[in-house]
C-alpha positions as protocol buffer text, in pm:
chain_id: "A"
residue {
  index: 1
  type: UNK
  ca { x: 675 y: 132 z: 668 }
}
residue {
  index: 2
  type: UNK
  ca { x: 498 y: 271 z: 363 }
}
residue {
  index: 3
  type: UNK
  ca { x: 242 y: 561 z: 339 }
}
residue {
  index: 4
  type: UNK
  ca { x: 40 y: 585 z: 68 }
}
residue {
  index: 5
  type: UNK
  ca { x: -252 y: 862 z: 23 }
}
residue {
  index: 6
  type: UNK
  ca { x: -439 y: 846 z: -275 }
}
residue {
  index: 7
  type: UNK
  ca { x: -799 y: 936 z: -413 }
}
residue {
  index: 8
  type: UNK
  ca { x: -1008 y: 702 z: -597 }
}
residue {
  index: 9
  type: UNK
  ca { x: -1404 y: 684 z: -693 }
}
residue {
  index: 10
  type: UNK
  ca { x: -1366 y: 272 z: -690 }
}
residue {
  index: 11
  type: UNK
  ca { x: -1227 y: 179 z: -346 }
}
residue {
  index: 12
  type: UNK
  ca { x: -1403 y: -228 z: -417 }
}
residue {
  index: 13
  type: UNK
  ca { x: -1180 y: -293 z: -730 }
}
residue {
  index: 14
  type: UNK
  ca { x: -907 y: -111 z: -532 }
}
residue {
  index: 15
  type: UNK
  ca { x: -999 y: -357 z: -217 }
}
residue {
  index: 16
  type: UNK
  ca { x: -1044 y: -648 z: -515 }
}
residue {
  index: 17
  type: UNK
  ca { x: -636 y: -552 z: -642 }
}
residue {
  index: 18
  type: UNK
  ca { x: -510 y: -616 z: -284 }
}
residue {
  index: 19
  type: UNK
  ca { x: -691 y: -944 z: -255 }
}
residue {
  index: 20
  type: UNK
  ca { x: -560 y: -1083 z: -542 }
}
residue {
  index: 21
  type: UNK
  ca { x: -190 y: -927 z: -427 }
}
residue {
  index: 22
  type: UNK
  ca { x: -210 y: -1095 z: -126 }
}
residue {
  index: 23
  type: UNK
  ca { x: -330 y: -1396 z: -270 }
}
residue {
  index: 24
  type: UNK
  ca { x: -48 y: -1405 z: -570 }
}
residue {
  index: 25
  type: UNK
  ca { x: 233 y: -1296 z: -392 }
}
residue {
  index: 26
  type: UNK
  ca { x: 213 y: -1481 z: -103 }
}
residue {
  index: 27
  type: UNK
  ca { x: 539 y: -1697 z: -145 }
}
residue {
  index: 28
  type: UNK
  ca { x: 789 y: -1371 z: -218 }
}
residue {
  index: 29
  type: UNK
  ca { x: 636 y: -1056 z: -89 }
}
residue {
  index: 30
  type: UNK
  ca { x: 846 y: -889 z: 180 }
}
residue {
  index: 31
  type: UNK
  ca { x: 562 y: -678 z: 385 }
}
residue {
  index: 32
  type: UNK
  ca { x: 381 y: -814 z: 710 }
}
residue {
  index: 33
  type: UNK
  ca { x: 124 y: -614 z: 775 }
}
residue {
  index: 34
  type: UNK
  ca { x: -141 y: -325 z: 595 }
}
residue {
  index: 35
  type: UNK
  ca { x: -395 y: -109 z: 721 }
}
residue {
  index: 36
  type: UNK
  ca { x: -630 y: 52 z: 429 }
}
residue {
  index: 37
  type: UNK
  ca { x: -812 y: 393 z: 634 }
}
residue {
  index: 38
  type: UNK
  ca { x: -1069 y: 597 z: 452 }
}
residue {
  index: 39
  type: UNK
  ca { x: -1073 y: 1006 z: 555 }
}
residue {
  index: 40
  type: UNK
  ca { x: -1370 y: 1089 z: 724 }
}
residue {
  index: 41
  type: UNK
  ca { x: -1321 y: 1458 z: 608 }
}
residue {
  index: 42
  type: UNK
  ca { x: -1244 y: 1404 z: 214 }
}
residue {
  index: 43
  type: UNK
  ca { x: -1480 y: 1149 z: 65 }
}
residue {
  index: 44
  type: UNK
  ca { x: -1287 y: 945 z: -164 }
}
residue {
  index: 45
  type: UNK
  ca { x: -958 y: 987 z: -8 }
}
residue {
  index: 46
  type: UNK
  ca { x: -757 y: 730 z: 157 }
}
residue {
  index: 47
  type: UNK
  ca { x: -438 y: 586 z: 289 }
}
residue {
  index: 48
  type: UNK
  ca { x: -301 y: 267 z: 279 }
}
residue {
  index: 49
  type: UNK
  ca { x: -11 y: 219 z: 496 }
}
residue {
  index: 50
  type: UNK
  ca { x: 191 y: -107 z: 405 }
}
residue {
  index: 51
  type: UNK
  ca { x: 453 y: -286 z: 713 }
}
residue {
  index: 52
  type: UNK
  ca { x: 802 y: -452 z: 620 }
}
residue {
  index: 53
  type: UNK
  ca { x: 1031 y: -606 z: 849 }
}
residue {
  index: 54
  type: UNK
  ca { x: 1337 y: -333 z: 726 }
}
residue {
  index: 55
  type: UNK
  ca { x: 1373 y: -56 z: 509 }
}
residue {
  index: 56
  type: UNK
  ca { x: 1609 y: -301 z: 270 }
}
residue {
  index: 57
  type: UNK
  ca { x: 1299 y: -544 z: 290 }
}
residue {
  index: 58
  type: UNK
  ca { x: 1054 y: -217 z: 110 }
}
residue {
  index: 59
  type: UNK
  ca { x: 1362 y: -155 z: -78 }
}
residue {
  index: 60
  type: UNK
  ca { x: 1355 y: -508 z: -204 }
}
residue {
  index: 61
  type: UNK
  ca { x: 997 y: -529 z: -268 }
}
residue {
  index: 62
  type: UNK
  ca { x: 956 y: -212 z: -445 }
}
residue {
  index: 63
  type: UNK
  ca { x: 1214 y: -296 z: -720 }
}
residue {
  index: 64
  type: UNK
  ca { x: 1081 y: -648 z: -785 }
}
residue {
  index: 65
  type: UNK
  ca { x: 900 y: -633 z: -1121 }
}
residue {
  index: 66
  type: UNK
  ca { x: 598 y: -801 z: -988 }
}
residue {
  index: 67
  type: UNK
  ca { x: 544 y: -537 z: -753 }
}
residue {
  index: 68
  type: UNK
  ca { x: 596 y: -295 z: -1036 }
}
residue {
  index: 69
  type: UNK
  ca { x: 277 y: -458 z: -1253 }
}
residue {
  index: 70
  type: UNK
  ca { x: 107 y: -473 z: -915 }
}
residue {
  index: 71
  type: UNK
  ca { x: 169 y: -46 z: -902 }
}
residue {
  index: 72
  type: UNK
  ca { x: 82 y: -14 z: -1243 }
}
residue {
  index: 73
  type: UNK
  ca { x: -255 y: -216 z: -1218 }
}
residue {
  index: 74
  type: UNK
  ca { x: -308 y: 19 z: -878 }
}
residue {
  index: 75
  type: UNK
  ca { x: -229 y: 358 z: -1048 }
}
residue {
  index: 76
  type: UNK
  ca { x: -546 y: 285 z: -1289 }
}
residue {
  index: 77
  type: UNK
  ca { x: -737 y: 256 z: -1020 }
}
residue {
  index: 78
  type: UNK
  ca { x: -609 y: 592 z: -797 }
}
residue {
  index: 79
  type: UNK
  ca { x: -430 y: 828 z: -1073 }
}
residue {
  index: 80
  type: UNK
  ca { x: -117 y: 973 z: -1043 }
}
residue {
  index: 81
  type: UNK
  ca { x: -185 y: 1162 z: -770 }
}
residue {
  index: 82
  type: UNK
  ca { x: -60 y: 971 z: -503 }
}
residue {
  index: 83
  type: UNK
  ca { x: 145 y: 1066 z: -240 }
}
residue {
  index: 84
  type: UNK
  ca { x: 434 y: 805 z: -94 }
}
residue {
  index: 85
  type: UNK
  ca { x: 596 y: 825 z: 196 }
}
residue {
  index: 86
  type: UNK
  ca { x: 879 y: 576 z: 322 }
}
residue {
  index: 87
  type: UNK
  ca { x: 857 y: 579 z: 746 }
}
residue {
  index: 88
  type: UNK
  ca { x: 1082 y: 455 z: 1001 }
}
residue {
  index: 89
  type: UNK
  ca { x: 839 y: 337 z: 1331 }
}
residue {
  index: 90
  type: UNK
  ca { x: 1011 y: 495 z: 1621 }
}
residue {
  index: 91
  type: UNK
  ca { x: 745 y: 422 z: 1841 }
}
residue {
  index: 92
  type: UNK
  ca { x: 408 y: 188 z: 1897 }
}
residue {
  index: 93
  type: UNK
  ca { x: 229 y: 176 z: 2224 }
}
residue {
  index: 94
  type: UNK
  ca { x: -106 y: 125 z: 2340 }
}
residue {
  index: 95
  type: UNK
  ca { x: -314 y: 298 z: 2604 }
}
């Protein structure tokens, strides 16, 4: 799993970027599942937090070069000051 906190003033064309992600890289991306959460507490701030079946699968996906013009096209869009973090779920329940 991938953690990703970032700022940005344009969260649309961000929203519009993963659209047309999802859209283009439908046939060879390696990640199942996203979830895209705005802070309540710092307007402007969020944290997208991208699912993949293994570590070797994010591995995978980070060094293709599509997903490399994909992060380049993103980093106009947030600046470089986002923060990455690579998770391993040891734990999902419900209530």
């Amino acid at each position: 799993m991938r953690f990703i906190e970032f700022e940005t003033d344009n969260i649309d064309a961000f929203q519009a970027e993963i659209d047309k992600w999802v859209e283009e890289s439908a046939e060879w991306r390696t990640s199942t599942h996203f979830i895209l959460c705005a802070d309540r507490d710092r307007p402007g701030s969020y944290v997208h937090i991208v699912e993949f079946p293994s570590y070797e699968e994010a591995v995978k996906n980070s060094n293709d070069p599509r997903t490399a013009e994909f992060a380049k096209r993103m980093a106009t869009l947030t600046g470089e000051g986002r923060t990455f973090r690579n998770l391993d779920l040891l734990r999902d329940g419900g209530f």
